[in-house]
Biopython code that builds the backbone (N, CA, C, O; Angstrom):
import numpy as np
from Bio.PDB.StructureBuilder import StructureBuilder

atoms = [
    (1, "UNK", "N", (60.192, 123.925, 91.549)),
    (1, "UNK", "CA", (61.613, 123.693, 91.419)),
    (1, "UNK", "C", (62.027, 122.537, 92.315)),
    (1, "UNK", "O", (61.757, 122.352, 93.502)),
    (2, "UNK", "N", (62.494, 122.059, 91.767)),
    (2, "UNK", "CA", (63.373, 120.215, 92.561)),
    (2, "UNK", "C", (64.483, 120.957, 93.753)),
    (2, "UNK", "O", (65.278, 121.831, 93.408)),
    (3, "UNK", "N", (64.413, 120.606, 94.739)),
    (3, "UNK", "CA", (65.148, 121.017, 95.862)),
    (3, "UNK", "C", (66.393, 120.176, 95.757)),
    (3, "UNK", "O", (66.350, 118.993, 95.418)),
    (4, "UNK", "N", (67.605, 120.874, 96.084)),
    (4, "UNK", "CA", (68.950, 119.948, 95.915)),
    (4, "UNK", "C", (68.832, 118.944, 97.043)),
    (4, "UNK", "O", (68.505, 119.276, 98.182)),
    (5, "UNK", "N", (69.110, 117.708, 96.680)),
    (5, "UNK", "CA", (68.770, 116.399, 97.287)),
    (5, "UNK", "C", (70.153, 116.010, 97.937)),
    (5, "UNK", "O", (70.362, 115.285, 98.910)),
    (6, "UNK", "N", (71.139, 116.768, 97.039)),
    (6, "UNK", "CA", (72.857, 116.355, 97.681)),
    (6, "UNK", "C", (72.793, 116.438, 99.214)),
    (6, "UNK", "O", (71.878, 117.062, 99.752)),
    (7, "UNK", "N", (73.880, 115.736, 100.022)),
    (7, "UNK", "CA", (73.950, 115.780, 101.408)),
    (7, "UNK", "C", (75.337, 116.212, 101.264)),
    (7, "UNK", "O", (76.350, 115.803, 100.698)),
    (8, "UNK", "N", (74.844, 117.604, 102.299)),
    (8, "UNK", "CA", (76.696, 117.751, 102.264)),
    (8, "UNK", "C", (77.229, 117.376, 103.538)),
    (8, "UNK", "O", (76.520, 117.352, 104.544)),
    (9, "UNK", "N", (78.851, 116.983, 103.545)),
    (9, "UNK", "CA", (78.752, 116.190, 104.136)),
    (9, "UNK", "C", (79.886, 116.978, 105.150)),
    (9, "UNK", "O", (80.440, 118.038, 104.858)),
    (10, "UNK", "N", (80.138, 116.047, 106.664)),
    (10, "UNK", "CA", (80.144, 117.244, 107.803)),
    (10, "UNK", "C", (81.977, 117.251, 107.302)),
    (10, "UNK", "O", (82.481, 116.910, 106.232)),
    (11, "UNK", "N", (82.581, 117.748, 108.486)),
    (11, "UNK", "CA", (84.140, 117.974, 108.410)),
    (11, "UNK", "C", (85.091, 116.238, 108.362)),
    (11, "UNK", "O", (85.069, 115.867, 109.535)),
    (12, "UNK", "N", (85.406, 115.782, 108.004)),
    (12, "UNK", "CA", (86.435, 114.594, 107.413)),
    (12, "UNK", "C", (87.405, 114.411, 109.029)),
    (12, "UNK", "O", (88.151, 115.311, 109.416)),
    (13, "UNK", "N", (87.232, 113.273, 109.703)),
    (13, "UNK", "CA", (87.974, 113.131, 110.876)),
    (13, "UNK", "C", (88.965, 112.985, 110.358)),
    (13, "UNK", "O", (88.855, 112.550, 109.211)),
    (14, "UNK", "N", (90.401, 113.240, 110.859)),
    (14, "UNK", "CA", (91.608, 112.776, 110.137)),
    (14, "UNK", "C", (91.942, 111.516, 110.889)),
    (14, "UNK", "O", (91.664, 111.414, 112.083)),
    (15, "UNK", "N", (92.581, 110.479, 110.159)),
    (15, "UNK", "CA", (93.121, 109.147, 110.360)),
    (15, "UNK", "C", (94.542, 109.810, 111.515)),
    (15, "UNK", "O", (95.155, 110.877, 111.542)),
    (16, "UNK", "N", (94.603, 108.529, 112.355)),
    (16, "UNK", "CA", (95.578, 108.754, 113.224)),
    (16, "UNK", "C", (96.558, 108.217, 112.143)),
    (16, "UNK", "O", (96.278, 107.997, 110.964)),
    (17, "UNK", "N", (97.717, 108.052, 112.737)),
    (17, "UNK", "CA", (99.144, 107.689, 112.202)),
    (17, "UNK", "C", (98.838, 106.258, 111.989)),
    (17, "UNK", "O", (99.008, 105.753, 110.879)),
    (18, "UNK", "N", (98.277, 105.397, 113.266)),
    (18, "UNK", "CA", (98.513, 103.976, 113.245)),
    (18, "UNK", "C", (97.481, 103.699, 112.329)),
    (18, "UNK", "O", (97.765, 102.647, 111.755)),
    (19, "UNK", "N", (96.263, 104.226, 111.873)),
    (19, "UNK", "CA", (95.209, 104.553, 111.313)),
    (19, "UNK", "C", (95.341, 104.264, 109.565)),
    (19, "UNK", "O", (94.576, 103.679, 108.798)),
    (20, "UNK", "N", (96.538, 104.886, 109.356)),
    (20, "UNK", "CA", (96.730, 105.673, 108.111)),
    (20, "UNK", "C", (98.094, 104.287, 107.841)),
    (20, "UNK", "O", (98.357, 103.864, 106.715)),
    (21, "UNK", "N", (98.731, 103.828, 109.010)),
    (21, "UNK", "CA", (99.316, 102.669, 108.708)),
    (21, "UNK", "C", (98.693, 101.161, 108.352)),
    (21, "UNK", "O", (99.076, 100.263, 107.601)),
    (22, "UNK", "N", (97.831, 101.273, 109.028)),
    (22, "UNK", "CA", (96.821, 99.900, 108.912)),
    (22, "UNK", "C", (96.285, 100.231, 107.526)),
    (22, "UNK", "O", (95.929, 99.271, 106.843)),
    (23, "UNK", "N", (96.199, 101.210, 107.116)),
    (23, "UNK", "CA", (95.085, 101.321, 105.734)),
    (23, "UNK", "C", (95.955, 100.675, 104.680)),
    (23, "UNK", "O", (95.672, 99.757, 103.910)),
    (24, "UNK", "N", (96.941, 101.274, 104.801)),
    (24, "UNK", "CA", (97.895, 101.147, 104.173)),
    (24, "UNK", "C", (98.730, 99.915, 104.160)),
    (24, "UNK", "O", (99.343, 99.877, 103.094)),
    (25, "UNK", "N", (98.979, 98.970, 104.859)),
    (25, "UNK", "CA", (99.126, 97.832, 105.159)),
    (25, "UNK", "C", (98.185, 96.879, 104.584)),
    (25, "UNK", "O", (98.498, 95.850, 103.985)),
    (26, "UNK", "N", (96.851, 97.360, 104.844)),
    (26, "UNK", "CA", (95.743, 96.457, 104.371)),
    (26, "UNK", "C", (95.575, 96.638, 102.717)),
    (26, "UNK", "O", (95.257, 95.801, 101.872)),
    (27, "UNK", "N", (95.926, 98.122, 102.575)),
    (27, "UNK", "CA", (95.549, 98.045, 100.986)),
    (27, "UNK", "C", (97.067, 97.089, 99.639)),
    (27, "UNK", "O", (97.069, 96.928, 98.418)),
    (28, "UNK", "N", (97.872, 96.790, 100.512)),
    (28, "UNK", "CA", (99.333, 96.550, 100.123)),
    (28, "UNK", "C", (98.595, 94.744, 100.640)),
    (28, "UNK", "O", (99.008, 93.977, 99.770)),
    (29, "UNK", "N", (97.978, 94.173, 101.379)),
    (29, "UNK", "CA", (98.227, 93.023, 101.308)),
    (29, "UNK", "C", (96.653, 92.407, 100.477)),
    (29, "UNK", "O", (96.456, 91.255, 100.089)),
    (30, "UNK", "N", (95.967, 93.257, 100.411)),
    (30, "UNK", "CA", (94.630, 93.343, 99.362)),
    (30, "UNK", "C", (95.193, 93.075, 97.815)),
    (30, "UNK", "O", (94.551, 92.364, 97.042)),
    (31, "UNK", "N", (96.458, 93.712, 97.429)),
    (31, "UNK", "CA", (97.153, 93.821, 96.236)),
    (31, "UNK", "C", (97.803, 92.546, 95.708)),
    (31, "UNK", "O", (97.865, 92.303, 94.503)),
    (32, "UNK", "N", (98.340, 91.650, 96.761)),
    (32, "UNK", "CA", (99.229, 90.861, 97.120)),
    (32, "UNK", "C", (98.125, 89.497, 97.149)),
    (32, "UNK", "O", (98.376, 88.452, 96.548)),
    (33, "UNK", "N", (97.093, 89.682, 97.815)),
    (33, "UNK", "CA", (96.161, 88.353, 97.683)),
    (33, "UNK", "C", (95.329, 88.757, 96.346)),
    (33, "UNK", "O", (94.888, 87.686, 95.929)),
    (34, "UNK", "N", (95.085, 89.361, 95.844)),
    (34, "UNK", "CA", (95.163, 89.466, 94.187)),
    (34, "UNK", "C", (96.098, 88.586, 93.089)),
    (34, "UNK", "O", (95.841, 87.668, 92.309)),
    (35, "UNK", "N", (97.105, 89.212, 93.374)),
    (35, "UNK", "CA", (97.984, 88.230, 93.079)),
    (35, "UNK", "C", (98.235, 86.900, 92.819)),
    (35, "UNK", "O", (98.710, 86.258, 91.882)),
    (36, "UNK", "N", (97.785, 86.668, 93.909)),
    (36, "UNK", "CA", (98.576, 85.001, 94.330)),
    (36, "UNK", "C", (97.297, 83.872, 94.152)),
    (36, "UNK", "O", (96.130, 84.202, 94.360)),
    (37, "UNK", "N", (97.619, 82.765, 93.819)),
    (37, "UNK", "CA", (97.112, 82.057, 93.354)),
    (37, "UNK", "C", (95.681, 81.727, 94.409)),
    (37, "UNK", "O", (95.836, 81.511, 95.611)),
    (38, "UNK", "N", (94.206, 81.730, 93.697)),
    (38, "UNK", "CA", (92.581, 81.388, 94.339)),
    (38, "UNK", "C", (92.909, 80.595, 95.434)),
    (38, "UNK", "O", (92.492, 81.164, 96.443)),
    (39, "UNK", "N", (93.538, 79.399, 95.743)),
    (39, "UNK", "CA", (93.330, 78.597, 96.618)),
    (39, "UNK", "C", (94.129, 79.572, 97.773)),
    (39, "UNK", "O", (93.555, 79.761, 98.845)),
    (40, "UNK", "N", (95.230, 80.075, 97.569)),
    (40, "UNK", "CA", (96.232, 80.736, 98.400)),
    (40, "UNK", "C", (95.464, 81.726, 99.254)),
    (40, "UNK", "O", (95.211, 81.627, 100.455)),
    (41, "UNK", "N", (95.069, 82.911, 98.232)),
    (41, "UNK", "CA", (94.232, 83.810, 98.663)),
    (41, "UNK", "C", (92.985, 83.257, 99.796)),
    (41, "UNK", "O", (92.553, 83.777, 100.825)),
    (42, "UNK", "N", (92.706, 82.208, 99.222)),
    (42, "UNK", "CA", (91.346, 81.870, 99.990)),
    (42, "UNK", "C", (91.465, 81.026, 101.147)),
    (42, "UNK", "O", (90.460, 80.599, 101.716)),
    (43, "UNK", "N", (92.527, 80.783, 101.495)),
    (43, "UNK", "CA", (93.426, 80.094, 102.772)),
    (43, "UNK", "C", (93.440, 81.015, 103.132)),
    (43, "UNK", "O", (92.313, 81.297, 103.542)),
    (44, "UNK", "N", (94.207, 81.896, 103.277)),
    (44, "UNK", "CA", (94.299, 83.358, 103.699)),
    (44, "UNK", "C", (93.450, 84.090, 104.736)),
    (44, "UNK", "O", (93.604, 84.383, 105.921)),
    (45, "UNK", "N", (92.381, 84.291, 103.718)),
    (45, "UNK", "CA", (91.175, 84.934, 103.560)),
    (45, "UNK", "C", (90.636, 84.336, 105.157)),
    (45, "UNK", "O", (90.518, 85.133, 106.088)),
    (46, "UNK", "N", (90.336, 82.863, 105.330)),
    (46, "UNK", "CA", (89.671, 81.914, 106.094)),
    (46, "UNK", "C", (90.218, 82.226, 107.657)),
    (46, "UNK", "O", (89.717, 82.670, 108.690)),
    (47, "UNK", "N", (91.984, 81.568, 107.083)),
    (47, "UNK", "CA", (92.384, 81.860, 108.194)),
    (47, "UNK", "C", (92.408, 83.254, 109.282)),
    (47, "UNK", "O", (92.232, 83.343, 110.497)),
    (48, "UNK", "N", (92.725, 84.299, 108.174)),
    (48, "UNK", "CA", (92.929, 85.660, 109.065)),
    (48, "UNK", "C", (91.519, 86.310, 109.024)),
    (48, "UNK", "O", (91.149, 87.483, 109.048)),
    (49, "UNK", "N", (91.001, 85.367, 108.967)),
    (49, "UNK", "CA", (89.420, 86.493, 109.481)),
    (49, "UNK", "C", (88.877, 87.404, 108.412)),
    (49, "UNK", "O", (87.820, 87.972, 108.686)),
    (50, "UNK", "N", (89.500, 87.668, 107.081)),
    (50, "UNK", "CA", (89.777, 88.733, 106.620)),
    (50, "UNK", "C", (88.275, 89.449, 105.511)),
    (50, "UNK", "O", (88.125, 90.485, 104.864)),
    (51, "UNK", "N", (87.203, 87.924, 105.850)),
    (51, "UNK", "CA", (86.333, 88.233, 105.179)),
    (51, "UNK", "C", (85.036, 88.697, 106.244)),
    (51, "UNK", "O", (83.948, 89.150, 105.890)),
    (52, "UNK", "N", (85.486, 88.448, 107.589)),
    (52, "UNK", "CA", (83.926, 88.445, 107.926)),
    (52, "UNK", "C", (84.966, 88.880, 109.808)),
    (52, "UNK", "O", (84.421, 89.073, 110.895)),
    (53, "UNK", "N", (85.991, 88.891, 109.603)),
    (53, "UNK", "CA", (86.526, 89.489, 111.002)),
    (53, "UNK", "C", (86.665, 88.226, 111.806)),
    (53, "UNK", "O", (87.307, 88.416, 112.839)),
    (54, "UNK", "N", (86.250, 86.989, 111.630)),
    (54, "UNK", "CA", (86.692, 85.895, 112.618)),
    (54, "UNK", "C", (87.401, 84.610, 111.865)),
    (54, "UNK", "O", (87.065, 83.765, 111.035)),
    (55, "UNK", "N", (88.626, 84.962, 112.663)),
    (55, "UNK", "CA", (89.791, 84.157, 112.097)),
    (55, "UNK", "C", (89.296, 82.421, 112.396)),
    (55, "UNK", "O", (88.950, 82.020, 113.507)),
    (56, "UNK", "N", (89.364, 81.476, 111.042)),
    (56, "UNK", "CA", (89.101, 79.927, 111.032)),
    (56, "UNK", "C", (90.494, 79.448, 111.389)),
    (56, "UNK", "O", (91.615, 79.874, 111.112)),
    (57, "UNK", "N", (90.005, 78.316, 112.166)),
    (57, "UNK", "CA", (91.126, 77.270, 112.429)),
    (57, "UNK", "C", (91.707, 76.525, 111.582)),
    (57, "UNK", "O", (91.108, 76.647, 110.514)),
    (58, "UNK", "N", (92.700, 75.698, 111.477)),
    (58, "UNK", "CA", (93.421, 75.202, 109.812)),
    (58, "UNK", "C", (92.286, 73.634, 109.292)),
    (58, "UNK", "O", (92.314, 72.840, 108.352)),
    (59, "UNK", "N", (91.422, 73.822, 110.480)),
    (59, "UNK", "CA", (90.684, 72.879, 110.023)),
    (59, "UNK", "C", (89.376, 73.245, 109.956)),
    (59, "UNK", "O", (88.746, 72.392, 109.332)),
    (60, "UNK", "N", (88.743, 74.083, 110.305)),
    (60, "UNK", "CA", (87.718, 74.884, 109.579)),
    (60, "UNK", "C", (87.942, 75.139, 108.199)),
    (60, "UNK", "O", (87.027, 74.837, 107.433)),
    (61, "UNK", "N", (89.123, 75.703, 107.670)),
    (61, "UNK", "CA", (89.197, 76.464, 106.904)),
    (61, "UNK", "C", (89.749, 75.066, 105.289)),
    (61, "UNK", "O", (89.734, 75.205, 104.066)),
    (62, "UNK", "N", (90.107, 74.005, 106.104)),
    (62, "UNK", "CA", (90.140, 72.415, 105.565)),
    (62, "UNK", "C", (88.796, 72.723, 104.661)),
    (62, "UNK", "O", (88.554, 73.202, 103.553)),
    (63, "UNK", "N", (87.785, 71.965, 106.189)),
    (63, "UNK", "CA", (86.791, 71.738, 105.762)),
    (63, "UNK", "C", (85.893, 72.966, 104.887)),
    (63, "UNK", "O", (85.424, 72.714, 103.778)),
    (64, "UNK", "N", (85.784, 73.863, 105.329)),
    (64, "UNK", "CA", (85.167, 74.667, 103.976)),
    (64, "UNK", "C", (85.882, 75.186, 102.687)),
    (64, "UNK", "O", (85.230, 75.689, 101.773)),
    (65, "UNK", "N", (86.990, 75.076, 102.648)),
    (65, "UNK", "CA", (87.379, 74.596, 101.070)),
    (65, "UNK", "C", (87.875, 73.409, 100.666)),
    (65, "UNK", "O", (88.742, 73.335, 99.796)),
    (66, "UNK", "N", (87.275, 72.199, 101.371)),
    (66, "UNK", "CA", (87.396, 70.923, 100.694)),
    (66, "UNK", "C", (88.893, 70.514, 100.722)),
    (66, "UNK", "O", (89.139, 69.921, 99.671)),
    (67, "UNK", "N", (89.853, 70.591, 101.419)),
    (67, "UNK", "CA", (91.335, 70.579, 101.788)),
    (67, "UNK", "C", (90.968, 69.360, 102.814)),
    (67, "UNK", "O", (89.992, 68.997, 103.470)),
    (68, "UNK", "N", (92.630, 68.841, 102.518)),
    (68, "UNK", "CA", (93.154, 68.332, 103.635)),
    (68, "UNK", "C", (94.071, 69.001, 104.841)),
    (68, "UNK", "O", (94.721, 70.005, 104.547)),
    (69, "UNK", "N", (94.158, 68.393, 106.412)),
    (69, "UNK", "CA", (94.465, 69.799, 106.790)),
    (69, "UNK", "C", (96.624, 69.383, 106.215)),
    (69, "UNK", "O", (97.386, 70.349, 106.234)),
    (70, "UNK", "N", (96.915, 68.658, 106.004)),
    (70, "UNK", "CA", (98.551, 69.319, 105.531)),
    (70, "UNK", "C", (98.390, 69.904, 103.766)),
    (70, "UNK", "O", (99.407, 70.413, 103.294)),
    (71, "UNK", "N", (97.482, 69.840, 103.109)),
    (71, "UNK", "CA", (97.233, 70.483, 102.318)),
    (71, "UNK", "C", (96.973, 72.107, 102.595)),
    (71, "UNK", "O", (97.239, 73.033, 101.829)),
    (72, "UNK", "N", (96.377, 72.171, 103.911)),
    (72, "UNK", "CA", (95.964, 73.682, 104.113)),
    (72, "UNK", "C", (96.956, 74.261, 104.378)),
    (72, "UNK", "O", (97.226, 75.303, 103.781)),
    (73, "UNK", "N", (97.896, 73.676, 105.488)),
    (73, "UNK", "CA", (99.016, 74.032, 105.976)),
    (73, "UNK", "C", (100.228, 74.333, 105.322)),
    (73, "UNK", "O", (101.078, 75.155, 105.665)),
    (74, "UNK", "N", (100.219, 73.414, 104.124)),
    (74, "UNK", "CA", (101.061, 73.740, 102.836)),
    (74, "UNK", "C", (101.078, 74.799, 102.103)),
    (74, "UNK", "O", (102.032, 75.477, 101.723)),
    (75, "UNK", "N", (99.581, 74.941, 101.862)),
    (75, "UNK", "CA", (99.477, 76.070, 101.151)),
    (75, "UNK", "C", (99.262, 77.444, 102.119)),
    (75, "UNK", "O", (99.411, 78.588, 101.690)),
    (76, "UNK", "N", (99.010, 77.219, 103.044)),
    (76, "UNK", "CA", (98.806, 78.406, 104.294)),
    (76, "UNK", "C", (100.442, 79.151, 103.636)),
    (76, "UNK", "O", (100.545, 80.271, 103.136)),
    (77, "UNK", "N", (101.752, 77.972, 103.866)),
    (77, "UNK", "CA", (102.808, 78.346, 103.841)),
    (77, "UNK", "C", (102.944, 79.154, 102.573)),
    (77, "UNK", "O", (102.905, 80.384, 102.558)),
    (78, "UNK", "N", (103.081, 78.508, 101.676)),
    (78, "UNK", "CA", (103.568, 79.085, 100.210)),
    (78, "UNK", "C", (102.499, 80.489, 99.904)),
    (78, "UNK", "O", (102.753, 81.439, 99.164)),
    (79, "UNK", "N", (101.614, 80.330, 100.488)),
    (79, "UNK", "CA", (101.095, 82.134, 100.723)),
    (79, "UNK", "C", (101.563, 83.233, 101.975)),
    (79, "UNK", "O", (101.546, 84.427, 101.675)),
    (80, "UNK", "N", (101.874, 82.944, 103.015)),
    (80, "UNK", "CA", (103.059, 83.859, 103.978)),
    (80, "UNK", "C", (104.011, 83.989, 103.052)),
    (80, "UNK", "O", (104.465, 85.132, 103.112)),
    (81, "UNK", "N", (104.700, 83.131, 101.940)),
    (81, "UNK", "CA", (105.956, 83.363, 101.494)),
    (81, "UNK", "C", (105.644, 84.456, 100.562)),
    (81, "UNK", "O", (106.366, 85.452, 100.620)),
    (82, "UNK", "N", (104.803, 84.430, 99.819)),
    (82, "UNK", "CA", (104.240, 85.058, 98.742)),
    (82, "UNK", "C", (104.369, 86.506, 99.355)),
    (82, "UNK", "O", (105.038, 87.420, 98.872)),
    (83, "UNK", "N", (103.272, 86.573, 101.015)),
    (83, "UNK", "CA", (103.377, 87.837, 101.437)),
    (83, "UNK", "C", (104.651, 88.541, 101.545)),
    (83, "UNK", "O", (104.658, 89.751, 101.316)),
    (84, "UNK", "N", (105.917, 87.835, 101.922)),
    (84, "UNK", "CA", (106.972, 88.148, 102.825)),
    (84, "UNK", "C", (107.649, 88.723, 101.805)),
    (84, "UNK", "O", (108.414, 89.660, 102.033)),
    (85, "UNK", "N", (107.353, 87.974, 99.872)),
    (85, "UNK", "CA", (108.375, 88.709, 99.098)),
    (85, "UNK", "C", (107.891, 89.983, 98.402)),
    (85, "UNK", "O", (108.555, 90.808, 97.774)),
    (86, "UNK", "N", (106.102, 89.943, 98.754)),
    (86, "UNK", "CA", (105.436, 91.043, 98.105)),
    (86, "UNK", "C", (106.099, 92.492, 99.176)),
    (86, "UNK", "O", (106.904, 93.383, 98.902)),
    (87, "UNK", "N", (105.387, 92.208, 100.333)),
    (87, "UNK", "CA", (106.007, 93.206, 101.762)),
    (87, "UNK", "C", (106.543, 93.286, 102.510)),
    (87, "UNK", "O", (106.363, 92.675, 103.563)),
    (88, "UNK", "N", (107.429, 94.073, 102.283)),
    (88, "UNK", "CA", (109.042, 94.529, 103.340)),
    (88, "UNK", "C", (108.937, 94.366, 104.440)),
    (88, "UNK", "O", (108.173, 95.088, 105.080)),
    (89, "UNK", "N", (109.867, 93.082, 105.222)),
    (89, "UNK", "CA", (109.431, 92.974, 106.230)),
    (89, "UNK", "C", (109.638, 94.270, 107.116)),
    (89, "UNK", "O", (109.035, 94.354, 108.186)),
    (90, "UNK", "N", (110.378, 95.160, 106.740)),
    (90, "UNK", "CA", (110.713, 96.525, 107.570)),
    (90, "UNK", "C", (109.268, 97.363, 107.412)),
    (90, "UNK", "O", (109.332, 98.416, 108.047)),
    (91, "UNK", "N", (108.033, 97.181, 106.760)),
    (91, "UNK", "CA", (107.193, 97.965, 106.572)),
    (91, "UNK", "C", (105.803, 97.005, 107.581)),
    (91, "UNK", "O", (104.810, 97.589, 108.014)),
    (92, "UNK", "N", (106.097, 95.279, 107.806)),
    (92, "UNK", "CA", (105.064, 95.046, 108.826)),
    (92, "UNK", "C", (106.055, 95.526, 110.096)),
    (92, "UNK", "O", (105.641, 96.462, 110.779)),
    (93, "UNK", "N", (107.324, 94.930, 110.429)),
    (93, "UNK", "CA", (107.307, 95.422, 112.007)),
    (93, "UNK", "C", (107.296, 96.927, 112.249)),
    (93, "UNK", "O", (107.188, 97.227, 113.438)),
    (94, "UNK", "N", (107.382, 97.926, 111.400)),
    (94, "UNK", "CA", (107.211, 99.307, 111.493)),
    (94, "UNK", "C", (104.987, 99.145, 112.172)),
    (94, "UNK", "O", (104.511, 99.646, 113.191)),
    (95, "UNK", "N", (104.453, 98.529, 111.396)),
    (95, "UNK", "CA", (103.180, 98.462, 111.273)),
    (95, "UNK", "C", (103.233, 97.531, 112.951)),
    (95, "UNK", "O", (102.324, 97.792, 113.739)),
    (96, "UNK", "N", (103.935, 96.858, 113.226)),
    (96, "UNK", "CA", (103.396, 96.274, 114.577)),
    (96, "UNK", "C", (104.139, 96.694, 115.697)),
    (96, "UNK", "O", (104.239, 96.123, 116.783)),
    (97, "UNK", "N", (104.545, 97.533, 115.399)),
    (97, "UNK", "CA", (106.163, 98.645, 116.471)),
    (97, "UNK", "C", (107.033, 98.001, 117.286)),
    (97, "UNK", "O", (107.268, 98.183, 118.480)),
    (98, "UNK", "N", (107.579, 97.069, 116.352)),
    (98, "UNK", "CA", (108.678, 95.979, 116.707)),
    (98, "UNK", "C", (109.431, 96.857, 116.352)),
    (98, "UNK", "O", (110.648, 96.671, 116.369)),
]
sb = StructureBuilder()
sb.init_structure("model")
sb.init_model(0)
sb.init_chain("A")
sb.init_seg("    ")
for serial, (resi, resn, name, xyz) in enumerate(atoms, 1):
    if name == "N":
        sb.init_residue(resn, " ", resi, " ")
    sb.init_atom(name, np.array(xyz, "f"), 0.0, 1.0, " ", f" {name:<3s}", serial, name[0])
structure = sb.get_structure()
């Protein structure tokens, strides 16, 4: 007889509050760089670290997507705007306890 191979799995830590806010924050601006237009997203992406945890400079993030840096900076902008009309600003300073 085949022995059950499933792992069961131990008790589920519960998310703190700020925990359960960040998820939630992150899954709302995951939605939002979906959205918005490849180059935008991928400015984004560069700048806030968001692919690999270390945030690029506006000229790192130039040079590896082939930008100029007031091109980056341009579009850096018109994607914060994008964020600001996707999410309430009452739902980031709640998220940064302003």
């Amino acid at each position: 007889m085949p022995k059950n191979t499933r792992r069961q799995s131990g008790p589920q830590r519960r998310r703190s509050p700020q925990e359960e806010q960040a998820a939630t924050l992150s899954r709302s601006l995951e939605k939002v760089l979906e959205r918005m237009p490849a180059t935008q997203a991928a400015v984004l992406r560069w700048r806030m670290g968001l692919e690999d945890g270390q945030p690029a400079s506006t000229a790192e993030t130039a040079r590896q997507l082939g930008l100029s840096l007031a091109e980056t900076r341009d579009i850096e902008a018109r994607a914060f705007e994008h964020i600001r009309e996707a999410i309430p600003v009452e739902h980031l300073q709640r998220f940064l306890g302003q």
